[in-house]
The first five atom37 places (N, CA, C, CB, O) and aatype in JSON, in Angstrom:
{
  "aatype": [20, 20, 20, 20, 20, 20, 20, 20, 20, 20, 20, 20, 20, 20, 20, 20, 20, 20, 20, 20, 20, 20, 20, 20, 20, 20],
  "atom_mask": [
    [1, 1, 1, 1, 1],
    [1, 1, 1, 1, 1],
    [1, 1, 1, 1, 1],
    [1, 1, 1, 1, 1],
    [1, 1, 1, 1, 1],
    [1, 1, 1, 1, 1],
    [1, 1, 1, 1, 1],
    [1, 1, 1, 1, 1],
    [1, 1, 1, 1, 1],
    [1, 1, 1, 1, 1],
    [1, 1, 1, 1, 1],
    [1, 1, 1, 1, 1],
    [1, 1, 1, 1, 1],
    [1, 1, 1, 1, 1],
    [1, 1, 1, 1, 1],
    [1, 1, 1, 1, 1],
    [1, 1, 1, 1, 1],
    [1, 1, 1, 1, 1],
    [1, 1, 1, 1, 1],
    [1, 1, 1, 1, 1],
    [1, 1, 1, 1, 1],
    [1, 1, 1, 1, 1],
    [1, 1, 1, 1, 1],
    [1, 1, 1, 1, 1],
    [1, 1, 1, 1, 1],
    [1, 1, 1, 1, 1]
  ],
  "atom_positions": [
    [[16.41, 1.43, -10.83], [15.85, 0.14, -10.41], [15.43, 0.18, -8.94], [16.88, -0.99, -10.64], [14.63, -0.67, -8.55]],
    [[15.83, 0.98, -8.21], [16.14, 0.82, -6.73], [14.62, 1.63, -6.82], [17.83, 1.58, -5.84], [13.5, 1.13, -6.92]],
    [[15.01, 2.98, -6.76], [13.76, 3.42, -7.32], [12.09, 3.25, -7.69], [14.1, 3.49, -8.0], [11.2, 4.07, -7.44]],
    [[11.97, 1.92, -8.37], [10.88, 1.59, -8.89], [10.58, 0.41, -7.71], [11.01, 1.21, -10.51], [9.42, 0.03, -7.59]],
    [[11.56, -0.13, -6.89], [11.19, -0.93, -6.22], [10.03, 0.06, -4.79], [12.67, -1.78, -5.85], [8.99, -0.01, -4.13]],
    [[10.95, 0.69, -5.01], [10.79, 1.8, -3.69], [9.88, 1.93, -3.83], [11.39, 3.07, -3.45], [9.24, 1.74, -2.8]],
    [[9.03, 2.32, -5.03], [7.63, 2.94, -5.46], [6.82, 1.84, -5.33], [7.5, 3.57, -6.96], [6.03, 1.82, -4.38]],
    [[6.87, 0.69, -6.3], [5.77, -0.59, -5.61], [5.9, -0.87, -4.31], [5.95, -2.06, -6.2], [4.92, -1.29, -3.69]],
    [[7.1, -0.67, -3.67], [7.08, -1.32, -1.92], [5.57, 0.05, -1.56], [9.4, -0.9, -0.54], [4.45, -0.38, -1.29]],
    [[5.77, 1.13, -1.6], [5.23, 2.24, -1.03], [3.54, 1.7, -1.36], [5.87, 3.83, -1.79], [2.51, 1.49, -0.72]],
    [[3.97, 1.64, -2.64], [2.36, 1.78, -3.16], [1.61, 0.37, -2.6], [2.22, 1.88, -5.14], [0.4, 0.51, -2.44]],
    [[2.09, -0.82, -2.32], [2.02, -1.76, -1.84], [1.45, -1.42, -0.63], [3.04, -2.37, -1.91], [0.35, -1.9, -0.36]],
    [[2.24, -0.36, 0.48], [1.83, -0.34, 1.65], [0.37, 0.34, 1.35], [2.86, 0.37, 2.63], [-0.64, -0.34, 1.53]],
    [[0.3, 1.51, 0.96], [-0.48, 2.25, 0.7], [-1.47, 1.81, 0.62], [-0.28, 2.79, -0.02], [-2.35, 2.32, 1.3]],
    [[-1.81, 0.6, -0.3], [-3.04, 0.14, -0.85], [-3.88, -0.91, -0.13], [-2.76, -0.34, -2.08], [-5.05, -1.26, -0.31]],
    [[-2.63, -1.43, 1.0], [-2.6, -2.5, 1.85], [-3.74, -2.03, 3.02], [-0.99, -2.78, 2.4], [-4.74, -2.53, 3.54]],
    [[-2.93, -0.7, 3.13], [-3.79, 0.11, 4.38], [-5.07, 0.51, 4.23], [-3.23, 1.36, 4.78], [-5.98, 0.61, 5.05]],
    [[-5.02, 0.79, 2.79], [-6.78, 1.47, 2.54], [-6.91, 0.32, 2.21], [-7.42, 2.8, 1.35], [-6.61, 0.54, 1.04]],
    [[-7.21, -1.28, 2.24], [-8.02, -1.53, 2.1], [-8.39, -2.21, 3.71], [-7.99, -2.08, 0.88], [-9.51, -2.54, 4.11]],
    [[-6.95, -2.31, 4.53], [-7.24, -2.72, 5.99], [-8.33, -1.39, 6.76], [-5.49, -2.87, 6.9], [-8.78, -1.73, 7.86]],
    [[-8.7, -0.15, 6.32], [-8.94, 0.96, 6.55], [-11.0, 0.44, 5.96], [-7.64, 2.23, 5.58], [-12.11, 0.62, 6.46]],
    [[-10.64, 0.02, 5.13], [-12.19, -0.42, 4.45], [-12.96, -1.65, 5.09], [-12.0, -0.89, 2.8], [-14.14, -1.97, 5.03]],
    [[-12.05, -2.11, 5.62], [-12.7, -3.39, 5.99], [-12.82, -3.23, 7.93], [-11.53, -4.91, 5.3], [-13.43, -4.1, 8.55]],
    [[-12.24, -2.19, 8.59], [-12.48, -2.11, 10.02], [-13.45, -1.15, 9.71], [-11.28, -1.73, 11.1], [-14.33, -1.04, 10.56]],
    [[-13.51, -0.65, 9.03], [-14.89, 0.49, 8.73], [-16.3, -0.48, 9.03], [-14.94, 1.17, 6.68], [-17.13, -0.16, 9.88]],
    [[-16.41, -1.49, 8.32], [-17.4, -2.53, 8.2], [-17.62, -3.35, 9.68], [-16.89, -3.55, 6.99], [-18.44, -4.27, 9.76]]
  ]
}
């Protein structure tokens, strides 16, 4: 359980950044 949280927190950041990464591009 701990685990899977770990993985959405991550992937959360992850996805957070590429899209903050897409939009200072612009």
């Amino acid at each position: 359980m701990v685990s899977v949280l770990l993985t959405s927190t991550s992937f959360s950041l992850f996805f957070s950044f590429l899209l903050y990464t897409t939009l200072s591009s612009n």
